[in-house]
N, C-alpha and C positions, 0 to 999 in steps of 0.2 A: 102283188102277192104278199109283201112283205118280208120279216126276215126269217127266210126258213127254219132256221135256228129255234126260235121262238113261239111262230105259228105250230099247233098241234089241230088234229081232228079233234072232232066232240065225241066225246067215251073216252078218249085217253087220260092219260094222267101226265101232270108235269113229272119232268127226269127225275127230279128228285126222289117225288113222291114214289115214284116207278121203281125207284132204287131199294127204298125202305119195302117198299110192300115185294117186291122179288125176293128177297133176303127173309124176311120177315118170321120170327122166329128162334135167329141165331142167339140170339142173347138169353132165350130161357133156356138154353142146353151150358152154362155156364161159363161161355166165354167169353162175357162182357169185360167180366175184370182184368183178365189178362190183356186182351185187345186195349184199355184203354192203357195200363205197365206199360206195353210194347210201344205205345208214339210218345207216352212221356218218356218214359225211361230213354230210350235209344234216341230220342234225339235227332235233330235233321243228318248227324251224322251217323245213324245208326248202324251197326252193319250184322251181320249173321254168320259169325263165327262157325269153327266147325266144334263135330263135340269134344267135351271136356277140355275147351278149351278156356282157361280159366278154372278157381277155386269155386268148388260145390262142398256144401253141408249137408250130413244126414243127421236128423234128432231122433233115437227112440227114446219117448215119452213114457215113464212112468207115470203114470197120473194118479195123484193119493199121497205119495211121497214114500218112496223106498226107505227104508231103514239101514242106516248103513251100519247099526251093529251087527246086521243078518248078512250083509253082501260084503261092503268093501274095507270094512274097519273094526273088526271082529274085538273084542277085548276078552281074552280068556283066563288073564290074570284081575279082574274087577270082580267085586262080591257079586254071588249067584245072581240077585236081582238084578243087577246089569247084563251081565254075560248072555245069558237067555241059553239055550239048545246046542246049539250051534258051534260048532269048533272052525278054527280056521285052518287051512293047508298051505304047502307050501306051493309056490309057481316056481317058472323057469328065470326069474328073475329074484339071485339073494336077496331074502330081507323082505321079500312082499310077500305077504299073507292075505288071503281071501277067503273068502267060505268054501266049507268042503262041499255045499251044493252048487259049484260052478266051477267043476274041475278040465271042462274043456278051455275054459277061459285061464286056468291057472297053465295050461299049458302052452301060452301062446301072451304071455304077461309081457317079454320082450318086444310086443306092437302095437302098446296102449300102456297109457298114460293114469294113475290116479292124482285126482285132488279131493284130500281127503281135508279140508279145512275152510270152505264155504261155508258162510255162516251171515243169518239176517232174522231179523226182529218180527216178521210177517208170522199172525198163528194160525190162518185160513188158506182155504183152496184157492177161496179167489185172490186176496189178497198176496198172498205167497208166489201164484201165478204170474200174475203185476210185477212182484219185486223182481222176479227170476228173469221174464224176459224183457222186462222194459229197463230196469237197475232203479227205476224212482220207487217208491214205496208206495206199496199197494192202500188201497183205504180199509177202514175195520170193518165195513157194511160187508156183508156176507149176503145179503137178501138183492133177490133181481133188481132192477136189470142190472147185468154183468157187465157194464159197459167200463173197457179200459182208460183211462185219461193220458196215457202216451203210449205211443203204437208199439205194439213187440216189435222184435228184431229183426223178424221175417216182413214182419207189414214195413218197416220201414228199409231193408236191406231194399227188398223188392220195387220200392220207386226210387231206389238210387241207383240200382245196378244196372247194366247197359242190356239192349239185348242181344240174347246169343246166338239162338234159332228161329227164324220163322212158325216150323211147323211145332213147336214142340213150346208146353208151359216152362214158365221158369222157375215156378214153384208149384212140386204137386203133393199136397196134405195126404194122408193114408189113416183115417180119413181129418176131417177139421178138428184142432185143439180146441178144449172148453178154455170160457174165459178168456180168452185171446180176441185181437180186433187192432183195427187203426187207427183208434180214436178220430182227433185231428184231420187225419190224412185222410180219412173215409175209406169205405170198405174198395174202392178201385184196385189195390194193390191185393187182395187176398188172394191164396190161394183157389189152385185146380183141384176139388175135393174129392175122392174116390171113395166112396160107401161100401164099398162089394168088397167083399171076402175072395180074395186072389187065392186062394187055395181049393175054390168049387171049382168044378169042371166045367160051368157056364159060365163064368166069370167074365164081365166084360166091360167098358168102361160107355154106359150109356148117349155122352156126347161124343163121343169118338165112332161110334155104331149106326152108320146111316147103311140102309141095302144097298144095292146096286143101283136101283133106278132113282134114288133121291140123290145119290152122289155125283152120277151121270147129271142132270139134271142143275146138281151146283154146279159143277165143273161148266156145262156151257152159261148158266147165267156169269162165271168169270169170264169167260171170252165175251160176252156180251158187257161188262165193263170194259174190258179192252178199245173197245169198238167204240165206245163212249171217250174217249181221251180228249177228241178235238172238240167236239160237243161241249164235255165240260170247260174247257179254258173260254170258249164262248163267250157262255150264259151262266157262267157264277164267278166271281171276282170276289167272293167272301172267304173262299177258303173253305166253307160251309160242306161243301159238297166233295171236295178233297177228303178230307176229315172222315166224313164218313163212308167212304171208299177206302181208307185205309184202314178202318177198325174190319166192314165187311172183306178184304182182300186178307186179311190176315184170319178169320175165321174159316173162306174157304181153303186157304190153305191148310189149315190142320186140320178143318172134314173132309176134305176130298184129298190131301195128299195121305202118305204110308206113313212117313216118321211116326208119327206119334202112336199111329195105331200099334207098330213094330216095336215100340219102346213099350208098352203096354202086355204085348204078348207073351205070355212066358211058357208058351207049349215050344217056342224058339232054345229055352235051354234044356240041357242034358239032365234027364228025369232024374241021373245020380246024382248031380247039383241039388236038382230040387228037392232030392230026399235027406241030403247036407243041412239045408236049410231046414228041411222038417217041413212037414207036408198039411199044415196050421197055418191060422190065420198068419199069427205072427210071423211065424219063417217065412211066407211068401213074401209076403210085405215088405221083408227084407231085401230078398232077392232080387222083389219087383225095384225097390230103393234104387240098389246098385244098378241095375240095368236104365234107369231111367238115369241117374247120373251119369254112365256111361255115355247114352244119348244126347247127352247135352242139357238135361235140365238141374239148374244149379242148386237148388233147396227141396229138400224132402225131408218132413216132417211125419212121421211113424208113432201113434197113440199105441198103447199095448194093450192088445185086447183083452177081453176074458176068454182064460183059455179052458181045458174040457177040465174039469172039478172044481175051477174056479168059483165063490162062490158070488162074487161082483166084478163091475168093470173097473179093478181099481184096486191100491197098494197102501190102502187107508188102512191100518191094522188096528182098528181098536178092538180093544178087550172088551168091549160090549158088545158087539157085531159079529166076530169068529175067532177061532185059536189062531196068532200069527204065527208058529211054528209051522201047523199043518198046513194053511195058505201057503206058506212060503217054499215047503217042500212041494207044493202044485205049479208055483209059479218062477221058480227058478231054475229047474233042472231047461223048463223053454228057453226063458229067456239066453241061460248060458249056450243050449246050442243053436240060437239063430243068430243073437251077436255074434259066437266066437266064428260061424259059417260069412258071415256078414263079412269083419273083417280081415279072417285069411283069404277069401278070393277077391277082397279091393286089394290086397297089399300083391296076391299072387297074379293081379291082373294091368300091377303096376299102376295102379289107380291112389296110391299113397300119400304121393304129396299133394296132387291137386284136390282131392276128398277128405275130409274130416267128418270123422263118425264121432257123436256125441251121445253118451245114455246117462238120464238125469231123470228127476221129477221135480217138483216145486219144493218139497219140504223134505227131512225128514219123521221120524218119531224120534220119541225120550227116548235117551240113554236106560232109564230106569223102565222097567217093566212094569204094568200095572193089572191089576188082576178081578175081573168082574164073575163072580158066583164059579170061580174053582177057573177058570178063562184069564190064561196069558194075551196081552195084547200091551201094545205102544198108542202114547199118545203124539198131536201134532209136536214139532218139534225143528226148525228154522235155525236153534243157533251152531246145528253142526251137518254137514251133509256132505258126502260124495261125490264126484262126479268121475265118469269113466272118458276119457277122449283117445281117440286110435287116430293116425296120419295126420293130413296135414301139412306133411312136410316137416311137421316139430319132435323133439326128441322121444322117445318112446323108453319102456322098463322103467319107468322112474313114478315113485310116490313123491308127490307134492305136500308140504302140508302136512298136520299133524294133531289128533284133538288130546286132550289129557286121557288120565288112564280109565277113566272110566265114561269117556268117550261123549261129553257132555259140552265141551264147546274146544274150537282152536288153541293150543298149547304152542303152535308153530305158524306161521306163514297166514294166518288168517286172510280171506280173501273176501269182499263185498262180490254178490252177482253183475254185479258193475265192470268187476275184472275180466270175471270170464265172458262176459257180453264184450267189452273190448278186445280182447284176444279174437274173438269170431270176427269182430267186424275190421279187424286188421288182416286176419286170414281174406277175407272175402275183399280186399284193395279197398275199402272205406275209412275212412280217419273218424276213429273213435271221437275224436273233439269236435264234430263235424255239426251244424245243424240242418234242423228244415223249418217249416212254416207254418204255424196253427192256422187256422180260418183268418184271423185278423192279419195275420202277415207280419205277423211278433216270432222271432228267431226263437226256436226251443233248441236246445241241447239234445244228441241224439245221448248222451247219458249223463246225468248231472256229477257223475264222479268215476273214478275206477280208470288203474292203465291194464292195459295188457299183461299179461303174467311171464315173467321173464325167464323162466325156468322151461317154456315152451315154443321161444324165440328161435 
């Protein structure tokens, strides 16, 4: 007869094959790259902690580069042409001043952090992008392809970090940042991308949305790997076939199980939450953030949409393009109430130290005002910039940092984005001086400079 094992009918397919064409599919719904994270990362030792167990990041993304004479660094004593519109107010913390259009956030200044003295040489989007989340400096090419030469923070956190849950990504984008990638490391490690506007009432996250009888359906082709155990130690001694039962066993896991669907849903919270957060793109996004942190997934990364009068996706303020006063009066009364909603229900929900909320963009504009046919606007501007951080665990109320008086570069504490990349990647248990592996197997530096900021130790 031969060896059972081996022998098949004619029309069948070997196991293997059988495996891939049963399955077959799973990876155009976008879970390749997590599945492949999840066996490197985690390791023979991996295990699947419960949630929040461990530090998670949230980034809301400005993209364009916020201006921080408009938000967090206001100068009311600099000649007119600096100053711009704009006055700044007081918060609940002496001595901090912010723009009077983010008066929820001046009310809650005691749970977030400024660093007002970030500063770098980068004068593009793309380039600036590079400097911010990678700390090596971006190239001057502004024209396609966009491709980064060392992985962002996110792309490289993500193949160093262990994993946490089975059913549930460990990074999920809302949706994917421009100009980002993992160079080197190849796109394996990117994020779980969400496209949909979490604020429609159809809202739903396409790979995570199988009906009934396609889930039925996975669910038994997984008892039908079960079934297969003895079979495979058999007839594969490569490992080959391990392999990829583990990428498929971890796929149906997060289609056929709840987690991740439940961490996605957010008809689960109190409609007065969701109207806290503002019932916009942005504000859900938000919320959707926090609940998915809650859940167990450690990075979430939040682009800021265009919101209703907005008149692009983006914080680019030139004076050629629109007035940045009246942009900014569209786009900031948002943003303040879905961060300030953001972080009082992480801190209200005890989720403080192990989350750290991060709001930035790549650059800012000039200090100086520039003025195109009767049109206020700022131009690109990297040698002084903002950043807002809430939790963590690190001290909060406190300005970092400090630019001269008319708000044109560091007077105090100046910090390379090197720093504040170090700071994340110490919060998140990684050693900032740590490396990994180009293609050739040449040790790169996960940041060629910058420690930690010790004022949020």
């Amino acid at each position: 007869m031969g060896n059972p094992f081996t022998a098949r009918c004619e029309g069948t397919l070997p196991r293997r094959a059988f495996l891939r064409a049963s399955l077959t599919g799973l990876s155009t719904l976008g879970l390749a790259d997590l599945l492949r994270l999840e066996a490197r990362a985690g390791g023979e030792g991996g295990s699947a902690a419960g949630p929040r167990s461990g530090p998670s990041i949230i980034v809301v993304w400005l993209w364009g580069g916020p201006s921080h004479m408009e938000t967090f660094d206001l100068k009311p004593e600099a000649p007119e042409e600096y100053r711009g519109e704009f006055r700044p107010i007081e918060t609940n913390v002496p001595g901090m001043l912010i723009s009077e259009h983010l008066p929820r956030l001046s009310r809650i200044a005691d749970k977030y952090a400024l660093i007002r003295s970030i500063t770098h040489d980068s004068p593009g989007h793309v380039n600036s992008t590079h400097t911010v989340l990678t700390g090596y400096p971006g190239e001057l090419v502004e024209a396609p392809p966009h491709e980064p030469k060392y992985p962002d923070i996110f792309q490289a956190s993500h193949a160093m970090l262990p994993s946490r849950l089975p059913g549930l990504p460990q990074w999920v984008a809302l949706p994917r940042m421009r100009y980002t990638g993992g160079a080197y490391l190849g796109e394996s490690h990117g994020p779980f991308a969400v496209t949909g506007d979490p604020s429609r009432a159809d809202f739903d996250v396409p790979a995570l949305s199988l009906d009934e009888g396609p889930r039925r359906r996975l669910s038994a082709r997984g008892r039908l790997l079960d079934d297969f155990d003895r079979i495979r130690r058999a007839v594969d001694q490569t490992g080959a076939v391990d392999a990829l039962d583990a990428f498929q066993r971890q796929a149906l896991t997060l289609l056929t199980g709840t987690t991740a669907r439940d961490a996605f849903d957010l008809s689960r919270e109190d409609p007065r939450l969701r109207d806290r957060y503002g019932r916009d793109e942005i504000g859900q996004r938000c919320l959707l953030a926090r609940r998915l942190v809650e859940s167990g997934v450690r990075l979430v990364t939040i682009d800021f949409p265009c919101v209703p009068g907005q008149k692009a996706f983006s914080w680019d303020d030139h004076a050629s393009v629109w007035n940045i006063f009246e942009q900014m009066k569209i786009r900031l009364p948002v943003l303040d109430r879905s961060v300030s909603a953001l972080i009082e229900d992480v801190h209200a929900r005890g989720m403080d130290r192990d989350t750290m909320i991060v709001v930035m963009g790549e650059m800012s504009h000039t200090p100086k005002l520039s003025n195109f046919k009767g049109q206020p606007g700022r131009e690109h501007w990297g040698k002084a910039m903002s950043v807002l951080l809430s939790g963590g665990g690190m001290p909060m109320g406190q300005v970092i940092g400090a630019t001269n008086p008319r708000g044109e570069e560091p007077s105090d504490r100046p910090f390379h984005p090197s720093d504040l990349l170090a700071t994340w990647y110490r919060f998140l248990g990684i050693d900032p001086t740590a490396t990994h592996r180009d293609r050739t197997g040449r040790p790169i530096p996960l940041l060629p400079r910058g420690e930690p900021i010790r004022e949020l130790a």
